[in-house]
C-alpha positions as CSV (number, residue, x, y, z in Angstrom):
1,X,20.4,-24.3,54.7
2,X,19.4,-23.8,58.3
3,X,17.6,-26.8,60.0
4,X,16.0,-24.6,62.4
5,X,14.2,-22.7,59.6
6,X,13.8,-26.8,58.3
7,X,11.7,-27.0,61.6
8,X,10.0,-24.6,61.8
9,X,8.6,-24.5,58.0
10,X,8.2,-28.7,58.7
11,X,6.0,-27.4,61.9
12,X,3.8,-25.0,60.2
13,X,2.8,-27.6,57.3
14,X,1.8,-30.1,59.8
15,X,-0.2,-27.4,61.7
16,X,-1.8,-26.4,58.1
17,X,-2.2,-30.0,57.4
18,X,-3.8,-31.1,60.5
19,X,-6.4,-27.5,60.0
20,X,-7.6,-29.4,56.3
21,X,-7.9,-32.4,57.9
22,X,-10.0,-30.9,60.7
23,X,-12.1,-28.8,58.3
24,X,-13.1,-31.9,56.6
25,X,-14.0,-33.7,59.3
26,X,-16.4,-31.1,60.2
27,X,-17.7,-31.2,57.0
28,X,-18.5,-34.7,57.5
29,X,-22.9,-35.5,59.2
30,X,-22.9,-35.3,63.0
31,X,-23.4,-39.0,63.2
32,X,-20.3,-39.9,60.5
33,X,-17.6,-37.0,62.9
34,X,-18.9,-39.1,65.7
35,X,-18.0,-42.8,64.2
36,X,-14.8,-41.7,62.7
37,X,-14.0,-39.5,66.2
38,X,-14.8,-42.8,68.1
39,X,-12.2,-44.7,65.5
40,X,-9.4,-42.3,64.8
41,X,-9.1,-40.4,68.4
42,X,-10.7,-42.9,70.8
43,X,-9.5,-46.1,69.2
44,X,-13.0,-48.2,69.6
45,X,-13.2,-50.7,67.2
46,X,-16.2,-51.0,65.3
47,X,-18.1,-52.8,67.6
48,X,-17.8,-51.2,70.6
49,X,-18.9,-47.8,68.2
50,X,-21.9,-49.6,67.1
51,X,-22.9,-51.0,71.0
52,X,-22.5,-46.7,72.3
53,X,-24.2,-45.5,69.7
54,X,-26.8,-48.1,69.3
55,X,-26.0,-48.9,65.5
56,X,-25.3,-51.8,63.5
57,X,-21.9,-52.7,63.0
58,X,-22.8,-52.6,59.3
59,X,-24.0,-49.0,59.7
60,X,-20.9,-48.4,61.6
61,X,-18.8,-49.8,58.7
62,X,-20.3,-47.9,55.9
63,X,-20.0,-44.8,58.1
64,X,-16.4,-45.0,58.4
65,X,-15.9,-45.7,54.5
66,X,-18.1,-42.8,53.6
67,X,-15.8,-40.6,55.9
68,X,-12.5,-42.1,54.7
69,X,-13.6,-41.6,51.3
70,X,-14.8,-38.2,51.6
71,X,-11.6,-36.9,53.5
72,X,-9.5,-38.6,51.3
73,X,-11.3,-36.6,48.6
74,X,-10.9,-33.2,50.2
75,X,-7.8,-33.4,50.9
76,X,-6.8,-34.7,47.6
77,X,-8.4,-31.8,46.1
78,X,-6.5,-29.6,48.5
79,X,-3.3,-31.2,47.2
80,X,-1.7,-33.0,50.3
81,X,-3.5,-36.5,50.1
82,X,-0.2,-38.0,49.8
83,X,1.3,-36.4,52.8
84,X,-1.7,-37.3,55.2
85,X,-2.5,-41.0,53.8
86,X,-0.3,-42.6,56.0
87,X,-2.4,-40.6,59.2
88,X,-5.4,-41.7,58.5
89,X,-4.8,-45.1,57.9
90,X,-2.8,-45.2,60.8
């Protein structure tokens, strides 16, 4: 077996992958892409989300959970919830 062709077929199920993943987050209110945004690709921590956008940290909370649970959701119904758990718990 060729490990370029290994490669290259690895590098187009990440690229489908990270598509799902970004379809689902889109899926997701304006306010929830915003606090999981602020998590995954900023790295705030919950309470520096909850002091920019004026929010409880409680609000903040179920707002990521909501997200995480949804995503996980789609993506298991998409069939690669295995493959991406370790990413968004990351």
């Amino acid at each position: 077996m060729n490990p370029l062709s290994n490669d290259v077929e690895e590098q187009v199920s990440i690229s489908e992958n990270n598509r799902l993943l970004q379809e689902a987050i889109t899926m997701l209110s304006p306010q929830r892409q915003l606090v999981y945004r602020l998590s995954r690709y900023e790295g705030l921590d919950h309470k520096q989300i909850a002091e920019e956008m004026q929010l409880s940290r409680n609000t903040v909370k179920n707002h990521m959970v909501q997200a995480l649970r949804f995503i996980r959701t789609y993506l298991n119904n998409k069939g690669i919830f295995i493959f991406l758990l370790s990413i968004l718990f990351v």
